[in-house]
C-alpha positions in Angstrom: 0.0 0.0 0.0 1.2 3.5 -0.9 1.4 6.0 1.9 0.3 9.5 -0.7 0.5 11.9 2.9 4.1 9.9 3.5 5.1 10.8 -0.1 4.2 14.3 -0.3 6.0 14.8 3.2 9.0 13.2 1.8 9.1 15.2 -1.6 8.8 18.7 0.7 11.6 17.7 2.6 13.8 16.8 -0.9 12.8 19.8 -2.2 13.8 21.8 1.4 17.4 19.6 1.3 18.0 19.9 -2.9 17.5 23.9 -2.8 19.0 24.2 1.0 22.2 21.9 -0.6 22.4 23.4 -4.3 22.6 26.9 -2.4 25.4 26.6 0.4 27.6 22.9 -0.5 27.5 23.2 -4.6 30.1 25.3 -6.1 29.7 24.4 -9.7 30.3 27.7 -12.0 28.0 26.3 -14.9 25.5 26.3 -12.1 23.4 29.1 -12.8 20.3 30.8 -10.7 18.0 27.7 -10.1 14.6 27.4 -8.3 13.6 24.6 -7.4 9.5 24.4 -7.8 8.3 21.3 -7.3 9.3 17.3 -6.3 7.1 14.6 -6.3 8.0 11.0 -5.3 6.8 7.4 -6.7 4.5 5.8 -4.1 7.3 3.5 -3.6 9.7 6.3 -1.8 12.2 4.7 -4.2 12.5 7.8 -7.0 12.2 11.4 -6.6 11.5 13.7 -9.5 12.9 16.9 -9.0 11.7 20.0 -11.0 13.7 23.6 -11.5 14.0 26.5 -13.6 16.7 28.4 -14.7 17.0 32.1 -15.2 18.7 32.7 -18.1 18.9 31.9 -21.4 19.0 28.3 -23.2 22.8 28.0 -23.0 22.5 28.7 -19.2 19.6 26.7 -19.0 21.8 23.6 -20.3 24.9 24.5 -18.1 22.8 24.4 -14.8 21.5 20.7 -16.2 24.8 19.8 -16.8 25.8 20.9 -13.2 22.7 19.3 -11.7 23.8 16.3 -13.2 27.2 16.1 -12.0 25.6 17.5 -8.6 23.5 14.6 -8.6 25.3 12.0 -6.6 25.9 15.0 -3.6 22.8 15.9 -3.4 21.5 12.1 -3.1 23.8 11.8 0.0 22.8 15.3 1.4 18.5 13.6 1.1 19.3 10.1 2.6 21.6 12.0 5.4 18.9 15.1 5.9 15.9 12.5 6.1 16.4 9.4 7.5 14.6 7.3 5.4 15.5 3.7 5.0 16.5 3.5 1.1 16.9 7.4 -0.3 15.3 7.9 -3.5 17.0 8.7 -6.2 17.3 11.9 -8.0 16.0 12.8 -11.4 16.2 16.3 -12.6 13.5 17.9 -14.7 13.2 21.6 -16.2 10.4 22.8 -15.3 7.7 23.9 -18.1 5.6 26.0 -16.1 7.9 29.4 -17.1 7.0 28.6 -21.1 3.6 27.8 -20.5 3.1 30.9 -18.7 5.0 32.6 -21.1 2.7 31.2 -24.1 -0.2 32.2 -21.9 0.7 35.9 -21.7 1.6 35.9 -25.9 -1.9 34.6 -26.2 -3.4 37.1 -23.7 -1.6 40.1 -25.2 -3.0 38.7 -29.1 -6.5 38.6 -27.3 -6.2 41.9 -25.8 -5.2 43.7 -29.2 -8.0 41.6 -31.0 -10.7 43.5 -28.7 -9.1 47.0 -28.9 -8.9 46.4 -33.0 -12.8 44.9 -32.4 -13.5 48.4 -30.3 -12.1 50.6 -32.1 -13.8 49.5 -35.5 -16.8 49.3 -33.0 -16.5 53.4 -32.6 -16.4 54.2 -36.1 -19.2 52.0 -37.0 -22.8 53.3 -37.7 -26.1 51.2 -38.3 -27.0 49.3 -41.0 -30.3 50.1 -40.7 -32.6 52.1 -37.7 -31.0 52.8 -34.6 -33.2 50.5 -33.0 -34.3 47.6 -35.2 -36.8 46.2 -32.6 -40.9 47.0 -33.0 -42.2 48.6 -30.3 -45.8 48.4 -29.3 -48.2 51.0 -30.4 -49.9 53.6 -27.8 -52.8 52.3 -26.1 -54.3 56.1 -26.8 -53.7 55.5 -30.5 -55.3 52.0 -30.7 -57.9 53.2 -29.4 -59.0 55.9 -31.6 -58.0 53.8 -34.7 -60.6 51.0 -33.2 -63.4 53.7 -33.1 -62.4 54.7 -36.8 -63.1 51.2 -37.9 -66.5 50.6 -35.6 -67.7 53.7 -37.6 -66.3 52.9 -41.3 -68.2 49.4 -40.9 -71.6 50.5 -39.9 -71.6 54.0 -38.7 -72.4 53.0 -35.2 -75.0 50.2 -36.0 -74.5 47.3 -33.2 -73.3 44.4 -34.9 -75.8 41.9 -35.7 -76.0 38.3 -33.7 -75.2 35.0 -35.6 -77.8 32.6 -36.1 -75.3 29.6 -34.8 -74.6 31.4 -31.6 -76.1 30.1 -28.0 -78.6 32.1 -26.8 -82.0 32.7 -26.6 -83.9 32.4 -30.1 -86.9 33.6 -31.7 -88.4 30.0 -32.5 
């Protein structure tokens, strides 16, 4: 049975040692400035998957992997010592991709940004195509009601309408 709470614990205290380590004992000049932002560990405790980023550009970015690598064994010794777990995991070293993601995130925000001002603007200049407001409205009440009376008079001038022989009712028999 894997132990997730155990596992978690035990990759927040790699992560604590690797950057703790990596910033006082490691002295390697290719190393650059590296974060470390994340381990996880195999529900097994057996392999820990560290992840970092570098600042700097892609040849600095592979001169800190390089260093991590070399690093690697050090830093293994530093975990097992640091956390007294029966059989220290070992290390793997991964760049993190969260930096690029967001990166790709904020190109496609700033596209979708100048889309709606290039949308608002045209907005501002446009006019119509046809009335202001193309929805009917209802009629006065006021206004019906003198056209009604208009009608009543045109049709019979004022006789009262005469009752249909179908209808209910009383009936001259």
């Amino acid at each position: 049975m894997t132990d997730t709470a155990r596992a978690r614990k035990l990759a927040d205290r790699i992560r604590v040692v690797v950057a703790e380590t990596l910033q006082r004992r490691i002295k390697d000049p290719r190393l650059g400035y590296v974060t470390i932002t994340d381990t996880r560990v195999t529900g097994d405790l057996r392999e820990a998957t560290v992840f970092y980023t570098v600042y700097g550009d892609d040849e600095e970015r592979a001169a800190s992997a390089a260093a991590l690598e070399s690093a690697k064994g050090v830093l293994r010794s530093e975990v097992g010592r640091q956390t007294g777990v029966r059989f220290t995991p070992t290390l793997a070293f991964v760049a993190d991709a969260l930096p690029d993601n967001a990166r790709t995130i904020d190109d496609l925000l700033a596209r979708a940004r100048a889309a709606d001002e290039e949308v608002r603007k045209t907005a501002t200049d446009a006019q119509y195509a046809g009335d202001a407001d193309p929805y009917r409205k209802p009629v006065d009440e006021d206004a019906d009601d003198d056209e009604d009376a208009d009608l009543d008079l045109d049709a019979g001038a004022g006789a009262a309408p005469e009752k249909d022989a179908g209808q209910d009712g009383p009936s001259a028999g």
